[in-house]
NUKOLZA-314275 format. One record per residue (C-alpha): residue number from 1; residue in one letter; x, y, z. Coordinates in pm, whole numbers, plus 50000, padded with zeros to 5 digits. Layout:
BEGIN
+-----+------+-------+-------+-------+
! pos ! code !     u !     v !     w !
+-----+------+-------+-------+-------+
! NUM !    A !     X !     Y !     Z !
...
+-----+------+-------+-------+-------+
END
This chain:
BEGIN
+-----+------+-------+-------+-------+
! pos ! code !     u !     v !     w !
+-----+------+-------+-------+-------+
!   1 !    X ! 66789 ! 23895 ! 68425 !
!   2 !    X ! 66449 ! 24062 ! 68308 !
!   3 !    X ! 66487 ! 23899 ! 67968 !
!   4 !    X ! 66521 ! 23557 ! 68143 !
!   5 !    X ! 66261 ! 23584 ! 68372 !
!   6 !    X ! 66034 ! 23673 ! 68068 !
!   7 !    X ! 66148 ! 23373 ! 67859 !
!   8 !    X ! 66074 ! 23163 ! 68163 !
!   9 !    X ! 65713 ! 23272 ! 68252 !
!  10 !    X ! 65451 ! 23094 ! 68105 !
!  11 !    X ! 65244 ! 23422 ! 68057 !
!  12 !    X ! 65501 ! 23672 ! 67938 !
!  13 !    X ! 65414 ! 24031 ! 68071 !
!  14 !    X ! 65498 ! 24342 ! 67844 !
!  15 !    X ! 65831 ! 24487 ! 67811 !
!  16 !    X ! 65878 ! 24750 ! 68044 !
!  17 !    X ! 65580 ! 24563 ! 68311 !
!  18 !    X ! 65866 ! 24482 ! 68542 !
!  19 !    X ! 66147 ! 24692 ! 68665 !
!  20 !    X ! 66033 ! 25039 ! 68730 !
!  21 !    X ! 65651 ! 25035 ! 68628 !
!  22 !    X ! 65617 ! 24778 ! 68871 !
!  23 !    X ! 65837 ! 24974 ! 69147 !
!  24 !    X ! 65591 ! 25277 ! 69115 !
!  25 !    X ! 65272 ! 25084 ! 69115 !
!  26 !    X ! 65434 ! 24947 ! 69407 !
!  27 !    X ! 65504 ! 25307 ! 69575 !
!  28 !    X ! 65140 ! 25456 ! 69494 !
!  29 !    X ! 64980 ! 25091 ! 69690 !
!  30 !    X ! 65151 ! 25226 ! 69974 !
!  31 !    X ! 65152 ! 25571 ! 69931 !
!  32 !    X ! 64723 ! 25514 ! 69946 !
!  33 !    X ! 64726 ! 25275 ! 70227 !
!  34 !    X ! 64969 ! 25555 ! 70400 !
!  35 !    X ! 64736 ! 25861 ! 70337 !
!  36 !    X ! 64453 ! 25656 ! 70389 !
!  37 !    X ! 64521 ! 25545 ! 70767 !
!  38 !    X ! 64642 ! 25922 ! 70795 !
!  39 !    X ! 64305 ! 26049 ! 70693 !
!  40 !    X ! 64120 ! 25812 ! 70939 !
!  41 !    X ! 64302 ! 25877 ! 71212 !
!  42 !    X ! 64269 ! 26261 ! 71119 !
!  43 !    X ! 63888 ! 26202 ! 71107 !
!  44 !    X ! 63852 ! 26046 ! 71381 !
!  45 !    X ! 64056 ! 26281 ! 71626 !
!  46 !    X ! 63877 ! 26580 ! 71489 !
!  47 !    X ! 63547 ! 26381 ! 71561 !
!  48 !    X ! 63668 ! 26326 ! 71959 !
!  49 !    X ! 63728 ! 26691 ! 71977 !
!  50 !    X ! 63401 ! 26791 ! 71880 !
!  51 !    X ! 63187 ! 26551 ! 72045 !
!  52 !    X ! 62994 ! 26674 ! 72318 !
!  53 !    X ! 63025 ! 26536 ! 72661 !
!  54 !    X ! 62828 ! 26531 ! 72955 !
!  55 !    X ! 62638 ! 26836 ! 73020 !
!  56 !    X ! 62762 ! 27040 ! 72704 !
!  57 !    X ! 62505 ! 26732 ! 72537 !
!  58 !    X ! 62203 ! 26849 ! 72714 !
!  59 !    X ! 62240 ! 27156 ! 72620 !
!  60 !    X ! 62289 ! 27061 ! 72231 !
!  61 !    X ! 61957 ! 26865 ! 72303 !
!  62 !    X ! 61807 ! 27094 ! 72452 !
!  63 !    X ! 61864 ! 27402 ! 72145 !
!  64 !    X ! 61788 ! 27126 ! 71918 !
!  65 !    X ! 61446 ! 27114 ! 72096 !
!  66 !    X ! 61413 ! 27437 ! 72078 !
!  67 !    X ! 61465 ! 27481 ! 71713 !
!  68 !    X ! 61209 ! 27221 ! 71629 !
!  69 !    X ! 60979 ! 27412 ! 71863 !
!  70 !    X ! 61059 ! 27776 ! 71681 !
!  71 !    X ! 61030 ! 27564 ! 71309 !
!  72 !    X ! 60666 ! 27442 ! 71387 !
!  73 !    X ! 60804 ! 27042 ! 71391 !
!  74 !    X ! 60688 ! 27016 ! 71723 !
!  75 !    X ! 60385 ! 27182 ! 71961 !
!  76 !    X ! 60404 ! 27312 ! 72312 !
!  77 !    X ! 60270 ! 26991 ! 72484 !
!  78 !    X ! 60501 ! 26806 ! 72286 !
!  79 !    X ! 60831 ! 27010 ! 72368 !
!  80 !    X ! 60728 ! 27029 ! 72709 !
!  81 !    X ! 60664 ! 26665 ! 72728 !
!  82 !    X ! 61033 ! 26599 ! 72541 !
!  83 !    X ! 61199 ! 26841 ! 72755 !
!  84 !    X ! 61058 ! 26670 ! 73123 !
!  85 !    X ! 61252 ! 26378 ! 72957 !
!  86 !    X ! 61561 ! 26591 ! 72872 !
!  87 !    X ! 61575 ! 26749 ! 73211 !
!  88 !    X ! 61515 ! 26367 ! 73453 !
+-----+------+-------+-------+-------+
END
């Protein structure tokens, strides 16, 4: 059959092209598009898990703020300006 199918094509592949080469190629094409949807979905569950929610965000904001206050990115007026915001 594979020497027939060769004969017939008008651009002959190389020997070996068809059969088994072309059964693995065809198992690693889905064996990427399977770990790849895997991987997403992995990401993003681990990224719902860790998201804050609610008041737990505040509170991120809020150390956040006071980090850039403690590293010298912000002043006084303008943490206490930031943190009115925060806190309405």
């Amino acid at each position: 059959m594979h020497m027939f199918l060769h004969q017939m094509s008008p651009h002959p592949l190389p020997w070996g092209f068809c059969g088994v080469s072309m059964q693995f190629i065809m198992v690693m094409a889905w064996a990427l598009v399977i770990g790849g949807a895997y991987m997403l979905i992995r990401d993003l569950i681990k990224r719902g898990r860790n998201a804050p929610a609610g008041h737990d965000c505040r509170e991120s904001n809020r150390n956040l703020l006071d980090r850039r206050l403690a590293s010298g990115e912000i002043n006084r007026d303008e943490y206490d300006a930031i943190r009115h915001k925060l806190e309405e």
